[in-house]
C-alpha positions in Angstrom: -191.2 27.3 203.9 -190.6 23.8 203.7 -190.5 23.4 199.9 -187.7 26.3 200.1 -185.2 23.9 201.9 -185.5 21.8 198.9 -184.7 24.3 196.2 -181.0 24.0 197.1 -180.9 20.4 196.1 -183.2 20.9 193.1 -180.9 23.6 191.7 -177.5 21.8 192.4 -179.3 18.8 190.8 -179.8 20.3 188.0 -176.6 22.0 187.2 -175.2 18.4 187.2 -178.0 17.0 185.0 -177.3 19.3 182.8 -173.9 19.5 182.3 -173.7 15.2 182.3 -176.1 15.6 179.2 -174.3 18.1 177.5 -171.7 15.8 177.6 -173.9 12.8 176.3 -174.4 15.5 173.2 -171.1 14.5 172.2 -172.3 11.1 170.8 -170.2 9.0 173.2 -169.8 4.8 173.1 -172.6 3.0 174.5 -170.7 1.9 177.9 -169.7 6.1 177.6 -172.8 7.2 177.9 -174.2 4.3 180.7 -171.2 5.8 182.7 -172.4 9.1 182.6 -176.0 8.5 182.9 -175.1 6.7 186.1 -173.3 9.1 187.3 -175.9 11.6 186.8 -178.0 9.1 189.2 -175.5 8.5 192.1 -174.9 12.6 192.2 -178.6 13.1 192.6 -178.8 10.6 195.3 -175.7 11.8 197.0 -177.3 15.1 196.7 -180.9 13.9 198.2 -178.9 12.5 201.1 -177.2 15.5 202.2 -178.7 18.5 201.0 -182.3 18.1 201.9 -183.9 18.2 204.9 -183.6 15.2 207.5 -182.1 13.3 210.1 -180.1 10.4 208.6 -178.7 8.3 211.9 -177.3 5.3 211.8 -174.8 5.2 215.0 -175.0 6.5 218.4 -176.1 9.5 219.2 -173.0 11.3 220.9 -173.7 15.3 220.3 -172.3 15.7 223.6 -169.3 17.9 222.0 -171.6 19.5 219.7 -171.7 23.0 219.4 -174.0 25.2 217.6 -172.6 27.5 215.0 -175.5 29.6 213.4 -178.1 27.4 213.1 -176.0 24.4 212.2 -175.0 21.7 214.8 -171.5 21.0 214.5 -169.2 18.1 215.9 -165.6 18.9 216.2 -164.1 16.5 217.8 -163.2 13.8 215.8 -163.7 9.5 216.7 -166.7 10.3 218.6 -168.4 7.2 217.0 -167.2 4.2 215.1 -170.5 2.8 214.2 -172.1 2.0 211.1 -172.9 5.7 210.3 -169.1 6.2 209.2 -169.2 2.7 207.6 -171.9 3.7 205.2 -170.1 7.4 204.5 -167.5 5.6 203.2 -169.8 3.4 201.2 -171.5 5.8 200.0 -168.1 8.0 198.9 -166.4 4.9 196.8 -168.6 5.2 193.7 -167.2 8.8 193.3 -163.7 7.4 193.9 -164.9 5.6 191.4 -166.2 8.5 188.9 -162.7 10.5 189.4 -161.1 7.4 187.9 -163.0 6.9 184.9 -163.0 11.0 184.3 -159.7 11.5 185.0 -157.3 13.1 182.3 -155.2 10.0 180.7 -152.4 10.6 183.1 -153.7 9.6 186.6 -153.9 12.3 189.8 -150.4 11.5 191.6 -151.7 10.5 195.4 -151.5 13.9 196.8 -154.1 15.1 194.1 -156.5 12.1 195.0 -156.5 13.1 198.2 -157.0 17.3 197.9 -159.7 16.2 195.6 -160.8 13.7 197.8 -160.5 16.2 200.7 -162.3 18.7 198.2 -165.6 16.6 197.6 -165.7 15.9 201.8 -165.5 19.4 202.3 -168.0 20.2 199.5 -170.5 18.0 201.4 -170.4 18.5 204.4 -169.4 22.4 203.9 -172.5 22.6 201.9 -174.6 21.6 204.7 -173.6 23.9 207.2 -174.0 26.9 204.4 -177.2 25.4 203.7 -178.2 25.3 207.8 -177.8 29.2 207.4 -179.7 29.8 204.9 -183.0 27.3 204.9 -182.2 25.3 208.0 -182.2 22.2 206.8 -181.2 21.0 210.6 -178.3 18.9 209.4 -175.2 17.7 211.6 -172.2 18.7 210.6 -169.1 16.3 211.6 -165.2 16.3 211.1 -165.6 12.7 210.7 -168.1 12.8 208.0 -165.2 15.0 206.3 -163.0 12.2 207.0 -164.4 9.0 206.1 -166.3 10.8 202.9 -162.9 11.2 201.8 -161.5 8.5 202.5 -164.0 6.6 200.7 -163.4 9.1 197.9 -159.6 7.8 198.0 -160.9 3.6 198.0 -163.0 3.9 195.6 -160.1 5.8 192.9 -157.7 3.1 194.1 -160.0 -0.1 193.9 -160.0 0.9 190.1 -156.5 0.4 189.7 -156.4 -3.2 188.9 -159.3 -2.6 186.5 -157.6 0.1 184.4 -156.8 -3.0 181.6 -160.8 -3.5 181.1 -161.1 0.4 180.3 -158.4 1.1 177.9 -161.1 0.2 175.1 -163.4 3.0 176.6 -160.5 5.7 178.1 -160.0 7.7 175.1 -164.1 7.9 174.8 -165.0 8.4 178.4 -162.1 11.1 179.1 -162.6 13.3 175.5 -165.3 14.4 177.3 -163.4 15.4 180.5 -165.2 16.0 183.6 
């Protein structure tokens, strides 16, 4: 049974493996193809972290306004906790604010589509979870404020790019050919 909770991770995984190396099929630059071999490694990590079985804690415990949907424990009310927990969801967010930059088409996302996609990968994450509580109970937490700061890390991490958009115009036509 245990091994089951990990398949969802495996799979997902996967799907992104294999699509990042069907795009490294297309005989991109050098700094190209380090891109998207990194990115294959920060998804999979991202993916370890919140798909797979485990408490991950760093802040106080405050599940006083938890409630229990299903099998998944769920925390609605939002600035329960300022601690380092939400620090280090942002952290770990950036890189793919990151990602969306390099990706993106050659016109940039205007702010309002940074932040639905933003507000996209949050809920992918932490929606994921509480699908993945029903099914194999992997006895995560699912918090509003997880959807919050993983977005806006999302949103830091596209923005902190800006001023580096004059190093990548060597590597844009390259890296975005082979859209994401």
């Amino acid at each position: 049974m245990t091994i089951l909770k990990y398949v969802p991770f495996v799979i997902i995984s996967m799907l992104v493996a294999i699509y990042n190396l069907q795009k490294l099929k297309q005989k991109p630059s050098i700094t190209a193809g380090i891109v998207r071999l990194s990115f294959i490694v920060y998804a999979i990590s991202v993916f370890y972290l919140i798909f797979t079985p485990g408490v991950y804690s760093f802040g106080s415990e405050l599940y006083s306004h938890a409630i229990h949907i299903g099998y998944a424990k769920v925390i609605m009310t939002p600035y329960q906790d300022y601690g380092m927990q939400g620090m280090l969801n942002i952290v770990m967010t950036v890189p793919m604010g990151v990602y969306l930059y390099i990706f993106g088409h050659k016109d940039r996302p205007l702010l309002i589509e940074v932040l639905l996609i933003a507000l996209g990968f949050a809920l992918f994450n932490e929606g994921g979870q509480f699908a993945l509580d029903q099914v194999v109970h992997l006895n995560r937490t699912v918090d509003i404020m997880d959807v919050i700061h993983n977005a806006a890390g999302v949103v830091i991490g596209f923005y902190l790019m800006s001023p580096f958009s004059l190093f990548l115009k060597t590597e844009k036509n390259d890296l975005q050919k082979s859209k994401f």
